[in-house]
N, C-alpha and C positions, 0 to 999 in steps of 0.2 A: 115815502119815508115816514116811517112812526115819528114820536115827539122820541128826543135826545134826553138820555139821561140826564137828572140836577146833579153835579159836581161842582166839588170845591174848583175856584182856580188862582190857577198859579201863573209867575211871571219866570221868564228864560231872556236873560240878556242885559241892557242898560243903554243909555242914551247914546252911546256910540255909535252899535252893533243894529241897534233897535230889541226894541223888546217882543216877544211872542207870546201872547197869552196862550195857556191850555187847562180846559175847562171853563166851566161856567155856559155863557154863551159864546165863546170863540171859536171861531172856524177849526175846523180839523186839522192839525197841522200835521207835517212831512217833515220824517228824520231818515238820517243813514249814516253809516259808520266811514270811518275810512280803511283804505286796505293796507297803508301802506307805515312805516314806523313813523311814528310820532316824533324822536329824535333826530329825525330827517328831516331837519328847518325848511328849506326847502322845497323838499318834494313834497311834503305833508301840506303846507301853505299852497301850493299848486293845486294839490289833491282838494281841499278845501272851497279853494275860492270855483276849483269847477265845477263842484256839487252843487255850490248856491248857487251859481249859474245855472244849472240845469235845473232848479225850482225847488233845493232844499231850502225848508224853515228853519232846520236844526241840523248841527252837525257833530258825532260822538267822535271822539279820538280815545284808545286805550294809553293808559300812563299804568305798564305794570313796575316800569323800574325808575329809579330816579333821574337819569338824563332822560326820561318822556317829559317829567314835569318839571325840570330844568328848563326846555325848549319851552313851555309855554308859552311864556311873556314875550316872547320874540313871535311865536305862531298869532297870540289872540291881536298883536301889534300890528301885523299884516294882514288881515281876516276881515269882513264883513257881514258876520254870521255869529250868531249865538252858538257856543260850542259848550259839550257837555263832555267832563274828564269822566271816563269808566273805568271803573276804580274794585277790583276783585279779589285780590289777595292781602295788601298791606293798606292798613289806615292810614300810614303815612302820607301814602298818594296820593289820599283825599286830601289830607292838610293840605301837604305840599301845592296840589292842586287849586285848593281857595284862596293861599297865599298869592298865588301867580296871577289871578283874579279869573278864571273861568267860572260860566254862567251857571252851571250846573254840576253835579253828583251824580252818578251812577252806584251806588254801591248793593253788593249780593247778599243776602241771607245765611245763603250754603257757604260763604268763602269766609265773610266777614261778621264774626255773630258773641264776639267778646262786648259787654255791655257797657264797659269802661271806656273801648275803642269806638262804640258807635257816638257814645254823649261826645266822647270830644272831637268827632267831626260833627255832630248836629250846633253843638257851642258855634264851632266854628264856623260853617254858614248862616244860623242865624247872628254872627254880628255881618256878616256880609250881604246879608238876604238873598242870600244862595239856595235855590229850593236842591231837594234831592230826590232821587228816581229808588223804589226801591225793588228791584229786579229780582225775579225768582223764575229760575231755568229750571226744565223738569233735573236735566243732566247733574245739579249743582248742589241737588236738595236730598238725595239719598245717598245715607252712609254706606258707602264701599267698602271703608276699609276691615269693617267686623262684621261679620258676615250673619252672629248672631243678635246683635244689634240691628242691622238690617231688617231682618224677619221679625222683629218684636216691634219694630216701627212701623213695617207696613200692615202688621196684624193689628195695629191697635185701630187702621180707619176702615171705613166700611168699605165695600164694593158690589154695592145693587146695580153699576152700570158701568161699562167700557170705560175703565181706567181710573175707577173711582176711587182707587186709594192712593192717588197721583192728584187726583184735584184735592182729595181733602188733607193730604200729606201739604202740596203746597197753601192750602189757605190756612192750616195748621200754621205754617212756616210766619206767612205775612202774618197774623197776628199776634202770634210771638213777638215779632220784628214791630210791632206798628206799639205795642205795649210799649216799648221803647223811647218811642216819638212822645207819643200821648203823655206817659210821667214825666218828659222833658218839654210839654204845650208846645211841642213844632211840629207843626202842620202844613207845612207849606213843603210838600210832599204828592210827588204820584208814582203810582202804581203799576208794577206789568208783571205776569204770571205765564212764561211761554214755556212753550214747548214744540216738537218737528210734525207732530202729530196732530190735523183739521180740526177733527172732534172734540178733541180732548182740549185742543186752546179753545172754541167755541162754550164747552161745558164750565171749565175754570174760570173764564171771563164772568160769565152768566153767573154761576154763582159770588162771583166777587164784586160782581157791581151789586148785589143784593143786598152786601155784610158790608162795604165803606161807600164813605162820599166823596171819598179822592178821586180826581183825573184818574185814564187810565189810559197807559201809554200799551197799545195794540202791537201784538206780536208772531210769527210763525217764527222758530228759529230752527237753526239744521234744515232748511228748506232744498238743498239743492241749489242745481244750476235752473237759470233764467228758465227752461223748459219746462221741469215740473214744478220749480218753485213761483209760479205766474199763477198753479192751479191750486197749491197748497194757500197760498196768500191770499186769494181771490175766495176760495171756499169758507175760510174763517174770518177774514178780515169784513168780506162785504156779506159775511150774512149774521156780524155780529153788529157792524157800523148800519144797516138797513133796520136794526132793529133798537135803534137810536143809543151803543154802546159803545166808548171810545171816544179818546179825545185828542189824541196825539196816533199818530202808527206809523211803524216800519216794516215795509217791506225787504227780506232779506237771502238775498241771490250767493252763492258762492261766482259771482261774477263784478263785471263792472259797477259801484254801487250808483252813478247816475242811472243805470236803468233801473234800480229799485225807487228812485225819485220819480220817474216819468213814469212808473207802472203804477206808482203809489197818488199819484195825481189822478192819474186815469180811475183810478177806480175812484176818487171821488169826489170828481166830474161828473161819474156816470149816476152817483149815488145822491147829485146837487147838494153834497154836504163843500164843496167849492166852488165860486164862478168859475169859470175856462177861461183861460187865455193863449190867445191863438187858435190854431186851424182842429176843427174837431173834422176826422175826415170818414168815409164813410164808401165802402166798395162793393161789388159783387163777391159773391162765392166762388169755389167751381164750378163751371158751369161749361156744357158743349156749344154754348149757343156765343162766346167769347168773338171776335172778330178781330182784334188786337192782343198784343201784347201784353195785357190788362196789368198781370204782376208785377213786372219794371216798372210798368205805367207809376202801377198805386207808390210802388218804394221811391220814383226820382221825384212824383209830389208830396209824397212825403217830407224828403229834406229839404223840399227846395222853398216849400212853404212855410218848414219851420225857423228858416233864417226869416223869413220874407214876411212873415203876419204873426201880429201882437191881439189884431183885434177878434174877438172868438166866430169867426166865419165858420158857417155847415158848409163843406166841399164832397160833392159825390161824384165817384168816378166808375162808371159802370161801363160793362163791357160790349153792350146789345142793346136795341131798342125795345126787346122784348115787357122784360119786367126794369126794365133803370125807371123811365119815368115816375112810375109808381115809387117803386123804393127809394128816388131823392126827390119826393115831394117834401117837399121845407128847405130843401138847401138854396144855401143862399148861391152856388156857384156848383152847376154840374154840367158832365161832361158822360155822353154817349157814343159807344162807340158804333163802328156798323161798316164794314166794305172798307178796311185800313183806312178809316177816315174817324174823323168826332166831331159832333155837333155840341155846342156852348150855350148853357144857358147864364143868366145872370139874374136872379130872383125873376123866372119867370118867363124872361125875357130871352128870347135866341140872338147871340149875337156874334156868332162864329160860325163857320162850317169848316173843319181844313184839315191837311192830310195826315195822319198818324203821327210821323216824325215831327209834327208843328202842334202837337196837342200839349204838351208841356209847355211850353212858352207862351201860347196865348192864354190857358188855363192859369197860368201866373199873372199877367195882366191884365186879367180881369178880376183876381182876386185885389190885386195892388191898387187896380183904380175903385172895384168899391169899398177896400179901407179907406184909400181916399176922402171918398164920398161921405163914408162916414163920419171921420172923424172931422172933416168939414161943418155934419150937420145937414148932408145933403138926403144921405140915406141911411133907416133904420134895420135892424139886423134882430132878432129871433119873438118880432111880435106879430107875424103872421104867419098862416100856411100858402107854401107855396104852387099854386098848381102849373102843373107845365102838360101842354098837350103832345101827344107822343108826335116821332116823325112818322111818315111812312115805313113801314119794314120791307116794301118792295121798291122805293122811291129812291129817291137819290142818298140814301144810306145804304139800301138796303141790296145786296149780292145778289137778286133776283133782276136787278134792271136790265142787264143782261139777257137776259132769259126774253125778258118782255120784249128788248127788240128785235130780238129774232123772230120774236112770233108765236116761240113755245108754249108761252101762258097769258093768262091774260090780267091784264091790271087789276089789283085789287087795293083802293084806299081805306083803310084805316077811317070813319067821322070823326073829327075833330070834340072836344067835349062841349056841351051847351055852354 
């Protein structure tokens, strides 16, 4: 990881909900929207409290009409999550929003750009200390409806590179919009510049963390479904955030938005811009050399570990004894398979052999008892490498034992390592 951009930071939330910094030196944090209508006391609240459970830091709801921010004060009363109103057509619903007492502002450039409208929601959360997001979508920021107006707006920026009159149209946009803030001294403000397109969020970030010192909330938007929006997010998000950019991010799925939390985790875990918590898990490829059901395998440890472990355990679940050893050296909990059977290791240690159908269940309690151990204080977890020596590939793993007592072939072991 390069060193992390200096930004301003801001505060999301209050002593209830808890507070979330973003910027400065605080951790990255995890947002997502909800899908479902805001005026749906209810369901909204349901939709909510799952998302924080699945590991959101932050939570946006849209409020376009006024029963969304009616229901508020009933939704933030049930909630245990800092929530942000996004707010795109009428200033009112920004009011109306601060009145009901929500954490945050979302408001747009392209929807909402009357100067009289923006001071008296900035009035307005600064007596609340409401900070506000100031969102600039590629979709949001070019005029449509005049078609010669259009062309006189994109001719006036440059274009020396792939989409260049689309980053400088939108940093055009935010400094217009931030002149704003600046003659009204409220700063307690961050930033995001999206668009559907890898590149072109990579470029407009890059140049915007250049020209402010505001947080800046990471974005792909129009992504798609979970399939290709996993690669459009992953492409801009983690090789803007590796290159110390971002300080807040959302991943965004036209799907379920907890898996925009869990993918948006993952990647930074992967990037140690987050501790981990729970099972970081770790499998084979394709491979002919498989001897089980490897894929079931990985997907029922998957869920079964994610009820099951809080503490951040390395689990490798390989399908052969060929290359597994190798590739889950360090885990703290692996499992080999070989001849419908899996052999168990526990940092090192073998302490299982048993038949397919029993690989799940002991693979679980072994992970359960060295949480255990852990949080006892008995046993330590990712401050060594772990070596394990392979089994035999013709031994009692390995499909060839057969062979051997018939006579066919002749033994061959494997030496164990010095």
């Amino acid at each position: 990881m390069s060193h992390r951009a200096t930004t301003r930071q801001i505060s999301v939330g209050d002593d209830r909900v808890g507070v979330v910094r973003i910027g400065g030196d605080a951790p990255v944090s995890v947002q997502t929207m909800t899908a479902g209508y805001t005026y749906e006391i209810d369901a909204c609240v349901k939709e909510i409290n799952r998302l924080h459970d699945a590991g959101a830091d932050i939570v946006r709801v849209a409020v376009p009409e006024r029963k969304d921010t009616e229901a508020l004060p009933e939704i933030l009363s049930q909630t245990n999550v800092p929530i942000v109103a996004d707010v795109h057509f009428h200033y009112k619903r920004a009011l109306e929003s601060v009145e009901a007492g929500v954490h945050k502002i979302r408001l747009n450039p392209g929807n909402i750009n009357d100067r009289d409208q923006v001071n008296a929601v900035i009035d307005a959360c600064r007596e609340r200390s409401i900070p506000i997001r100031v969102g600039v979508n590629e979709g949001s920021i070019i005029e449509r409806r005049d078609k010669q107006a259009r062309a006189k707006e994109l001719g006036t920026f440059f274009a020396d590179r792939r989409g260049g009159h689309l980053i400088a149209l939108m940093i055009a946009k935010l400094e217009e919009y931030m002149d704003i803030f600046d003659a009204r001294d409220f700063h307690d403000v961050a930033i995001s510049a999206k668009s559907m397109d890898p590149l072109l969020v990579i470029d407009v970030y890059s140049e915007i963390a250049a020209r402010f010192d505001y947080p800046l909330h990471l974005g792909v938007t129009h992504a798609g479904p979970r399939e290709t929006g996993t690669i459009r997010s992953v492409v801009a998000l983690g090789s803007l955030l590796s290159r110390g950019i971002g300080d807040t991010i959302r991943v965004s799925y036209a799907s379920d938005p907890a898996l925009e939390v869990e993918d948006g985790l993952e990647m930074l875990y992967c990037l140690g811009l987050r501790n981990r918590t729970g099972v970081e898990l770790i499998a084979c490829p394709t491979c002919g050399r498989i001897q089980v059901d490897l894929f079931t395998l990985v997907q029922e440890v998957r869920k079964t570990l994610a009820d099951a472990i809080d503490v951040p355990l390395k689990v490798a679940v390989m399908g052969c004894v060929v290359n597994g050893p190798g590739e889950a050296e360090g885990a703290d909990v692996a499992v080999f398979a070989g001849d419908r059977r899996g052999i168990i290791y526990v940092q090192g240690e073998r302490v299982a052999n048993v038949k397919e159908e029993e690989i799940l269940d002991r693979l679980l309690e072994a992970c359960v008892d060295l949480q255990d151990r852990v949080r006892r204080g008995e046993a330590t977890i990712g401050h060594k490498n772990v070596e394990i020596v392979p089994p035999d590939p013709i031994g009692e793993l390995g499909s060839g034992i057969k062979k051997i007592q018939a006579g066919d072939v002749e033994q061959i072991t494997i030496s164990a390592k010095p």
